[in-house]
N, C-alpha and C positions, 0 to 999 in steps of 0.2 A: 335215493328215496325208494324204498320200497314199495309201497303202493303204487311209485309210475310205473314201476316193472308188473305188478300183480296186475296195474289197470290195463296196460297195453296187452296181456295174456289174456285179459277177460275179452279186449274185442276183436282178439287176433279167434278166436273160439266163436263168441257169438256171430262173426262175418262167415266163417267156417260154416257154423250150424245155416243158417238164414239159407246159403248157398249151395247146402244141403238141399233141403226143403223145395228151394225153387234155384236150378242152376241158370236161368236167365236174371237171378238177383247180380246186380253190375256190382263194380264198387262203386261207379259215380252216383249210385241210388243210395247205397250205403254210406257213404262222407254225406250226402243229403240230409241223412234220418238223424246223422248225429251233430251236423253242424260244425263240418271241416271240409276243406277242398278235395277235392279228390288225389290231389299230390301230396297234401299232406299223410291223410292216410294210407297212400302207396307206400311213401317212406317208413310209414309206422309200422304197416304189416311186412314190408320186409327187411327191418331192422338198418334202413341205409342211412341213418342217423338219428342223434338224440333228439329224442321228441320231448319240448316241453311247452306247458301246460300247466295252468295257477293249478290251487286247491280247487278255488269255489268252479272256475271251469272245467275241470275234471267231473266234479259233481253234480254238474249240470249234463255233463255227459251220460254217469251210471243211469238216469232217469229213461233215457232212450235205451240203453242196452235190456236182454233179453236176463234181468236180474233176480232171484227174488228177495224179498222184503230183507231178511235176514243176512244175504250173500254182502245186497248192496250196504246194508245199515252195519256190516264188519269193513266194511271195505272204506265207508264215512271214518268210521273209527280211526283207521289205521293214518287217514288225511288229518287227523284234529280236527273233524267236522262233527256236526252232532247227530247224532242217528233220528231215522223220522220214524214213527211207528203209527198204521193206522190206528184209531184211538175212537171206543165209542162209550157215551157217556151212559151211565147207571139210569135210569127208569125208574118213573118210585116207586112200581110194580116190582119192585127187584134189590129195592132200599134194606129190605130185610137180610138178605146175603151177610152184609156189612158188619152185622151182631153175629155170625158164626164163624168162626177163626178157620173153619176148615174146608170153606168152598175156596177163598181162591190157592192153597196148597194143592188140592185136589182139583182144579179145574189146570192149574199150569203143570203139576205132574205128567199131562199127556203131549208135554214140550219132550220130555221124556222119550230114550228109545223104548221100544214098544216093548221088551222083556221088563217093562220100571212101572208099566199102566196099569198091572191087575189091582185087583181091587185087596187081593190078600196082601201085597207087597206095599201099596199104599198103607194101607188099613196099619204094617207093622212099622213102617217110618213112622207116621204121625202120632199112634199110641192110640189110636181111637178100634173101637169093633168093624168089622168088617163088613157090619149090616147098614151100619153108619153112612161107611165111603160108597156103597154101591146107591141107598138112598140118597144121597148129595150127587152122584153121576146123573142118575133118573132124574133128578131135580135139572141139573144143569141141561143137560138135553132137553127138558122140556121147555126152557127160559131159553134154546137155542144157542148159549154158550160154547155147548158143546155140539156136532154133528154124528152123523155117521155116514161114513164114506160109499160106495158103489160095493165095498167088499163088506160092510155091514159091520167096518172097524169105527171105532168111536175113536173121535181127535177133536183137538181147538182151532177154528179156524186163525188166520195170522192179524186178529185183532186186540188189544190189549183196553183193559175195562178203564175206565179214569171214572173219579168225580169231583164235583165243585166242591170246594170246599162252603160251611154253611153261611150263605152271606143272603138278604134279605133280598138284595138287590138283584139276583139271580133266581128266574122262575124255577130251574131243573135241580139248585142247590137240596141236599139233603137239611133236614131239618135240625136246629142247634145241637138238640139230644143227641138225637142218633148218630150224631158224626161226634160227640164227646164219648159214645159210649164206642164208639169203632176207633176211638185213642186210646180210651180204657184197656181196650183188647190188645193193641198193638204193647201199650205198658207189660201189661202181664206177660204177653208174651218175650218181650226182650227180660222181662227179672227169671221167668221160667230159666229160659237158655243161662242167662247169667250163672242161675240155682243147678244147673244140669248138664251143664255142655263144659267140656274141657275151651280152654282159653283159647286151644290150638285151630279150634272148627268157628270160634266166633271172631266179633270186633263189635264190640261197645266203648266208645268214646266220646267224649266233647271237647268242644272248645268255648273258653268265654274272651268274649270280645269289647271293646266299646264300637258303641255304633250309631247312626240316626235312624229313629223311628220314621222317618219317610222314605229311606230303601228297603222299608220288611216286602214291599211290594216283586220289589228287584231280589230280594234275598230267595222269597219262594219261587221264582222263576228259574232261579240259577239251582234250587234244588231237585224241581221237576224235572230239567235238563241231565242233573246228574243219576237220575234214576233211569229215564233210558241208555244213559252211557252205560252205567252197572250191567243193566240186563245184557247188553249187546259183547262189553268186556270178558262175561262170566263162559260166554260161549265161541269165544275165538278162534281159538286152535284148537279146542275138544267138542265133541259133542257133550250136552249136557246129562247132566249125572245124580245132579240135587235139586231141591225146590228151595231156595232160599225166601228170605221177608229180611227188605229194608227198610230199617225206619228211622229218618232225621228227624230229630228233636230239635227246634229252634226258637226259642222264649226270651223274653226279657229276665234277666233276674230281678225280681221287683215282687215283693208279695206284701204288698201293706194289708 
């Protein structure tokens, strides 16, 4: 299994560092933190046998190591677990975003290495003016989306935006309109790329299925699942290089 070898490298490192830092860190303090005996971890850090260890208790272990967000949600990945990503919800002071196609391209662009941020290299991916992307930065900075750092560099903190989708029964949901007209946009935008993009840069597909209307509940669960998989997959073994938009399409086919 790959991942047991990358996980055992990860806390053969973080024990390392820790003991760095403070050289009275023991390891009986450390098999502590992570919730193994201390012989077991002896054995681990010095390869005197195979160390095994489930999925899900592995991943209960990343949670103590010295990870970040990303390192650990590739490292989920590679176990067939699901990545977790901090996640905060839209405001309805902020509901207006959702009707402009180009805040969240330009807000995750600064996922980006830092030669990919300016606003003129933005401004020529997306096709839009340059007064545009720098007005939408301004913007996100002052809605806090965006920061700026000790070096007065502008970045995304490690939080990713979500919202409800419109149901009555939810105080924070978007209202009916505005979340049909924030489908309206994602349409245009998959027929644009369809009309513009060679075949080799996209994936537009479906499937049709029979199914029961009382798993749509279960079906969009299993789709939100697959969007943090995407994002976490897209960035594996490279750093990232593009801003993508994904969007499942899942309907009845039914139009009386």
């Amino acid at each position: 299994m790959k991942w047991h070898a990358e996980l055992i490298e990860i806390i053969r490192k973080d024990f390392a560092d820790r003991k760095e830092k403070n050289p009275r860190f023991s390891l009986r303090s450390y098999a502590q933190r992570l919730g193994l005996s201390s012989g077991s971890l002896s054995d681990l850090l010095n390869e005197k046998r195979n160390w095994q260890v489930s999925k899900l208790r592995a991943a209960e272990i990343t949670e103590k190591l010295s990870l970040s967000e990303k390192a650990r949600n590739k490292l989920l990945l590679k176990m067939d677990l699901q990545p977790k990503f901090q996640k905060s919800e839209i405001t309805k002071e902020n509901y207006d975003m959702l009707t402009d196609w180009t805040y969240y391209p330009i807000l995750f662009s600064f996922d980006l290495p830092a030669e990919h941020r300016t606003p003129e290299i933005i401004a020529r991916k997306l096709g839009v003016p340059v007064q545009k992307v720098e007005s939408v930065i301004e913007d996100l900075i002052r809605r806090k989306f965006l920061i700026r750092n000790h070096l007065n560099q502008v970045c995304r903190p490690e939080t990713f935006l979500t919202t409800t989708d419109s149901d009555p029964e939810v105080a924070q949901a978007p209202p009916g309109a505005l979340v049909r007209k924030h489908h309206e946009i994602s349409l245009d935008l998959a027929k644009r790329a369809l009309n513009e993009q060679p075949s080799e840069v996209r994936d537009i597909t479906s499937l049709t299925f029979a199914g029961n209307k009382q798993q749509l509940l279960a079906l969009r669960e299993e789709i939100r699942k697959l969007y943090d998989k995407a994002s976490t997959i897209a960035t594996l073994e490279q750093e990232p290089d593009t801003v993508y938009r994904l969007s499942v399409q899942l309907f009845p086919v039914e139009f009386p």
